[in-house]
C-alpha positions as CSV (number, residue, x, y, z in Angstrom):
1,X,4.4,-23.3,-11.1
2,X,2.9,-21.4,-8.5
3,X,5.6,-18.9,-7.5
4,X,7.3,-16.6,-9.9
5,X,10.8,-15.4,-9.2
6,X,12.0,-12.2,-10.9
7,X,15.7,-11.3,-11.3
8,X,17.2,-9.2,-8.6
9,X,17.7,-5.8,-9.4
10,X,19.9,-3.0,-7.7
11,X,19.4,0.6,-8.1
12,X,20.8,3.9,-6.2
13,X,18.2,5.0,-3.7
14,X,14.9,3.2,-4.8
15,X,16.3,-0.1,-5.0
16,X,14.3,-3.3,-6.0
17,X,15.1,-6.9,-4.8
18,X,13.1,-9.8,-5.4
19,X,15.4,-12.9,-4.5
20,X,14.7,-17.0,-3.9
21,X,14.9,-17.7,-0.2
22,X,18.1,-19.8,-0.4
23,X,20.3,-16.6,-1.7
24,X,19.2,-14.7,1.7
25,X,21.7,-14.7,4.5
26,X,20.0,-14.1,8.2
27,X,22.7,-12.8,10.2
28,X,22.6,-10.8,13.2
29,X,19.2,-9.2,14.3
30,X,18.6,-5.7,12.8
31,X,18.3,-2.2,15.0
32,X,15.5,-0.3,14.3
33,X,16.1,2.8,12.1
34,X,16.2,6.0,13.7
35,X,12.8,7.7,13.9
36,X,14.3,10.7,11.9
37,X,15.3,8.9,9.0
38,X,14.1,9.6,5.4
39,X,12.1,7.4,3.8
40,X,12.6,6.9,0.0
41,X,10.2,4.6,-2.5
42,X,6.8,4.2,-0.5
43,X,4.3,2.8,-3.0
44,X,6.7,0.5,-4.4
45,X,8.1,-3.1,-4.0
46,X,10.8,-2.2,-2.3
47,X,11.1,1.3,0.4
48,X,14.3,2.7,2.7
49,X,14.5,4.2,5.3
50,X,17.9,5.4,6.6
51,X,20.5,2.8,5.9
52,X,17.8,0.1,5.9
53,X,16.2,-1.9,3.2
54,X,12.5,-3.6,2.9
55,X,11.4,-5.1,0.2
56,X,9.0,-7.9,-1.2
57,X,10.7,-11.4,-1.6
58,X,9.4,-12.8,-4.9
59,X,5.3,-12.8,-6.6
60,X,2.4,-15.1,-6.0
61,X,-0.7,-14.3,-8.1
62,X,-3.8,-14.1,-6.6
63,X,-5.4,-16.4,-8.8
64,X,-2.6,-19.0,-8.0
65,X,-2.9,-19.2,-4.6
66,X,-4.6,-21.8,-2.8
67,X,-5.4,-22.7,1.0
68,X,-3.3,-22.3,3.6
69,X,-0.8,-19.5,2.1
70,X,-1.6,-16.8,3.9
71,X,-1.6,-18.2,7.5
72,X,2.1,-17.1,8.5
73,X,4.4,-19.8,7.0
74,X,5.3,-18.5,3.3
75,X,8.8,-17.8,2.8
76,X,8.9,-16.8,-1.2
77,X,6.5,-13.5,-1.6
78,X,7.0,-12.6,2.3
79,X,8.7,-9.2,3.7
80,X,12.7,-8.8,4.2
81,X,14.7,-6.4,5.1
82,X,18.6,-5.7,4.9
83,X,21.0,-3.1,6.1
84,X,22.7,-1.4,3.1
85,X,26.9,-0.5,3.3
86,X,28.3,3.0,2.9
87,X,27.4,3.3,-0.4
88,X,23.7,2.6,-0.3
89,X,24.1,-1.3,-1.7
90,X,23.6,-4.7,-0.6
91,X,26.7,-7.1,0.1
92,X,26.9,-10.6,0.0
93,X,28.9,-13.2,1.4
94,X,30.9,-15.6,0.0
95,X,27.7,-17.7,-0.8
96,X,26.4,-15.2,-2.9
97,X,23.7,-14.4,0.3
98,X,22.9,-11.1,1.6
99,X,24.5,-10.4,4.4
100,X,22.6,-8.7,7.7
101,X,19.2,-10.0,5.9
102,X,16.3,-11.9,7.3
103,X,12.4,-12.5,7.0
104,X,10.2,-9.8,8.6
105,X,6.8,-10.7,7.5
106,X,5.8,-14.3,7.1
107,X,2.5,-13.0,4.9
108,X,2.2,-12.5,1.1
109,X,3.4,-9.3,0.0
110,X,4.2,-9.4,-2.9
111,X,1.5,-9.9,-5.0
112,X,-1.1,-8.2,-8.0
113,X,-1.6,-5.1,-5.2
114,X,2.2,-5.3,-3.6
115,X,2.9,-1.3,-2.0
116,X,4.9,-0.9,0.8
117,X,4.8,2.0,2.9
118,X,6.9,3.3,6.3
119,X,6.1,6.1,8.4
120,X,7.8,7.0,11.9
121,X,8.4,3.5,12.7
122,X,5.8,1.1,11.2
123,X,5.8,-0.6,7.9
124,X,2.2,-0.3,6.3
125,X,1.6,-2.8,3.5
126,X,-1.1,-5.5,1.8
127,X,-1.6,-8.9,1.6
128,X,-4.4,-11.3,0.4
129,X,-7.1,-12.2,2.7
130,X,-5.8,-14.8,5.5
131,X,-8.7,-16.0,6.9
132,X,-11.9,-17.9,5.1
133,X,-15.7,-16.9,3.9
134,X,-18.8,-19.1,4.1
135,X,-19.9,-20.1,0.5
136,X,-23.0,-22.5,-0.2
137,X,-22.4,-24.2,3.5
138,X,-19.1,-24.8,3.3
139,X,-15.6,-22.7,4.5
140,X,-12.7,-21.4,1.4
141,X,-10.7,-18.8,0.9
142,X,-11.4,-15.7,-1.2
143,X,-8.3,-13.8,-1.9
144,X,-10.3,-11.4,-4.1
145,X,-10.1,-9.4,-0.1
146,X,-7.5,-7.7,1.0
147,X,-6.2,-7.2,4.2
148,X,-4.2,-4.0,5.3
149,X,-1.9,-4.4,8.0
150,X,1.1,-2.4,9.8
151,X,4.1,-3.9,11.5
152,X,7.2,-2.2,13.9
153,X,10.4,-1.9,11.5
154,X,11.9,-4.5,14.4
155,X,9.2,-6.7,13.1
156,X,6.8,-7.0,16.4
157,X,3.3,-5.3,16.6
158,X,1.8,-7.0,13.2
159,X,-1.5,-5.5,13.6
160,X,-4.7,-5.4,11.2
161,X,-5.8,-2.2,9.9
162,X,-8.8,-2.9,7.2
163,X,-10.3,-5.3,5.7
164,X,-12.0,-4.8,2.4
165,X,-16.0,-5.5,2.2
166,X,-15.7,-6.6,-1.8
167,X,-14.5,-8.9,-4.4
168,X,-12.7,-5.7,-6.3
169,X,-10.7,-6.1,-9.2
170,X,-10.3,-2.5,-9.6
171,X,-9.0,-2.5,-5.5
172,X,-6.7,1.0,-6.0
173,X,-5.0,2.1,-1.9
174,X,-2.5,4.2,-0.3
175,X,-1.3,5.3,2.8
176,X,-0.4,9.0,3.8
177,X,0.7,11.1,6.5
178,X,-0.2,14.9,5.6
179,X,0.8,18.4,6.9
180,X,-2.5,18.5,8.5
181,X,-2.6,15.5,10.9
182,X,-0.2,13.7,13.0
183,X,-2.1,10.3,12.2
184,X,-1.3,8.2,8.7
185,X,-3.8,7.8,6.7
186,X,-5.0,4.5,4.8
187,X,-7.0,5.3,1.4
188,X,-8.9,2.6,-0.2
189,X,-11.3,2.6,-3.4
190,X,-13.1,-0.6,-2.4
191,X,-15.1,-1.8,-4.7
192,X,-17.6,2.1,-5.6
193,X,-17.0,3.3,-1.6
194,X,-14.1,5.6,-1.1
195,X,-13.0,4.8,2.3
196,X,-10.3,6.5,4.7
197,X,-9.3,4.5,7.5
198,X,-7.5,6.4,10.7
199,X,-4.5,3.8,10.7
200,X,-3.7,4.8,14.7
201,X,-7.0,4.0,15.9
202,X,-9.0,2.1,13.0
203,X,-11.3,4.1,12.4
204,X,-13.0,3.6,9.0
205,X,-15.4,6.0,7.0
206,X,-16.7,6.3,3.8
207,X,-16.6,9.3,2.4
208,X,-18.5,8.2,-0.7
209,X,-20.4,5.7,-2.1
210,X,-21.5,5.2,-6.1
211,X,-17.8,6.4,-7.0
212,X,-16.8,5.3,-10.6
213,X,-12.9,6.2,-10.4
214,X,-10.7,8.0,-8.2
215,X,-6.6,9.7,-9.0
216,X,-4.9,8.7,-5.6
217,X,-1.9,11.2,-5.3
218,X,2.3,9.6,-5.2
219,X,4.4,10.8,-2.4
220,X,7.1,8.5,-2.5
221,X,9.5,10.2,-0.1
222,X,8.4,10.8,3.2
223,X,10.8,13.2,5.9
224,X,10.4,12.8,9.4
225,X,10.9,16.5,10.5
226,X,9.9,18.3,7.3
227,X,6.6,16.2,5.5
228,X,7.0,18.6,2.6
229,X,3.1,17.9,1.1
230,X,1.4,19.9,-0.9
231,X,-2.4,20.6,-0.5
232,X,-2.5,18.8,-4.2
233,X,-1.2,15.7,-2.7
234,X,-3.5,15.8,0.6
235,X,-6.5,15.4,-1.4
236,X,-8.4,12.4,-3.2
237,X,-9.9,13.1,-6.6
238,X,-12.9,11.0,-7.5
239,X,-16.1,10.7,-9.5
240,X,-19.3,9.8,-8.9
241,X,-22.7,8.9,-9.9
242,X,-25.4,11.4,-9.0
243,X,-27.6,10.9,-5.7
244,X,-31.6,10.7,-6.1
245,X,-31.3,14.3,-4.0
246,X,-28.9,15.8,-7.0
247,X,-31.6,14.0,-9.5
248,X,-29.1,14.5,-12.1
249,X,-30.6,13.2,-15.4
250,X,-27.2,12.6,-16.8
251,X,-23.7,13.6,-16.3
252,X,-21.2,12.6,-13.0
253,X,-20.2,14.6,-9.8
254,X,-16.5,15.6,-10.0
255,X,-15.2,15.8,-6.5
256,X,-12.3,16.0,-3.8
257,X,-11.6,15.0,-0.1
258,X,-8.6,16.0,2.0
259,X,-7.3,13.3,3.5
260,X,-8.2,13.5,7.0
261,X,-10.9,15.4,7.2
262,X,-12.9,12.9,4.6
263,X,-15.8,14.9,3.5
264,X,-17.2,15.4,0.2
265,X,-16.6,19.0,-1.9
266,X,-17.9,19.1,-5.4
267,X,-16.0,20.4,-8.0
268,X,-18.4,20.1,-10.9
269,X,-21.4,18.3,-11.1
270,X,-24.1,18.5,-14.1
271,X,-25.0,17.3,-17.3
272,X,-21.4,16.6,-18.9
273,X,-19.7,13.3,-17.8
274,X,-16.1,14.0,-16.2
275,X,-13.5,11.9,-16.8
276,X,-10.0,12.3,-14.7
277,X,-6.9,12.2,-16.8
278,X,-4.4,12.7,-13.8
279,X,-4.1,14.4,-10.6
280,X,-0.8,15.3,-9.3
281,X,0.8,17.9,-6.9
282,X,0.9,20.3,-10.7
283,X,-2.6,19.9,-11.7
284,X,-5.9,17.7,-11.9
285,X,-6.7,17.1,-15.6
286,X,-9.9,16.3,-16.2
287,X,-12.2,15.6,-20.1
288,X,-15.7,15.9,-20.7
């Protein structure tokens, strides 16, 4: 079976729903939230903002899909969103279906890289590639890529933001808005290229090729008139291997880039190979 359902779940503020299409009620359309709204849970399956709800509908695999399920017309893995009561909860009607609920995103979401994001008032988020690649003469679908896109919280505006260049299995993003710039920020570990993509103007650049691993920093909360970030959490921790100008004979480059201004600075770079632990707005722990 090519679609898994999980059970739904309800929590306090970071609260989880994956639910069959039949149990969700589309009532009236949704307001957007205000633009000074908290955010609570980006990076996860399901984020808030204000009294409002968005969350990933169910899972399709990557390996199970198959042509045609990206174009716009899949209901079980797509985006929904709900407006929560007084006590930050779903309700349902008297058919068991969420009430003020309906389908925002027709594209899969929820899948082996599902993180959703919201900043001002645009829902950032992933989704296997749509569209299809030339292979041996012939046209098919390579959902190995992955598309970035951003969407208004009224659902309008579904614009793309980045395409990866690479068949990654070790694909690792996520999208920030720091102290430093008024722009959000898409990160992406592509493949070996660290790349940061300018989300307002889609603008991508590479701030490193030959990288072996990178520690993306978690902000799940996100505040509209206080983006409380520290300068841990506005940086990208990565290695690399050496260039032919470092002529390094062995060892790695140990580096960082603030997200932003997406240049290099070493950290360490010799004969010793660094390996990150974990990199968090405490500390960067790193073996060798």
């Amino acid at each position: 079976m090519k679609t898994k359902f999980l059970t739904k779940i309800s929590t306090f503020i970071i609260l989880f729903v994956m639910c069959i299409t039949s149990l969700v009620g589309c009532a009236t359309p949704l307001k957007m939230p205000a633009t000074s709204d908290d955010v609570t849970g980006n990076g996860g399956l399901a984020v808030q903002k204000g009294e409002y709800l968005y969350f990933v509908n169910g899972y399709t695999g990557k390996s199970s899909m198959s042509s045609g399920d990206n174009k716009g017309s899949f209901n079980y893995s797509s985006i929904y969103r709900a407006k929560l009561n007084q006590n930050n909860q779903l309700e349902y009607d008297e058919d068991g279906k969420i009430v003020d609920c309906k389908k925002l995103v027709s594209k899969v979401a929820g899948f082996d890289n599902t993180a959703l994001y919201i900043f001002g008032d645009y829902l950032y988020f992933a989704s296997p590639y749509a569209d299809t690649v030339a292979n041996n003469g012939h046209q098919e679908n390579n959902f190995k890529i992955t598309d970035f896109y951003r969407i208004k919280l009224d659902g309008t505006g579904l614009k793309t933001i980045y395409t990866t260049n690479n068949d990654s299995e070790n694909l690792q993003f996520g999208f920030y808005k720091t102290e430093n710039s008024d722009d959000v920020n898409l990160v992406v570990y592509d493949s070996t290229k660290l790349v940061v993509v300018n989300c307002s103007i889609n603008s991508a650049k590479v701030v490193s090729e030959n990288v072996t691993a990178v520690a993306l920093p978690k902000v799940t909360d996100y505040k509209h008139d206080n983006n409380n970030i520290t300068k841990q959490e506005s940086a990208v921790y990565y290695t690399r291997t050496g260039t032919e100008e470092e002529n390094l004979s062995a060892g790695n480059v140990l580096a960082y880039s603030v997200i932003g201004e997406n240049t290099e600075n070493t950290i360490l770079s010799g004969t010793n190979t660094y390996t990150i632990k974990s990199a968090n707005k405490d500390a960067l722990v790193v073996s060798f």
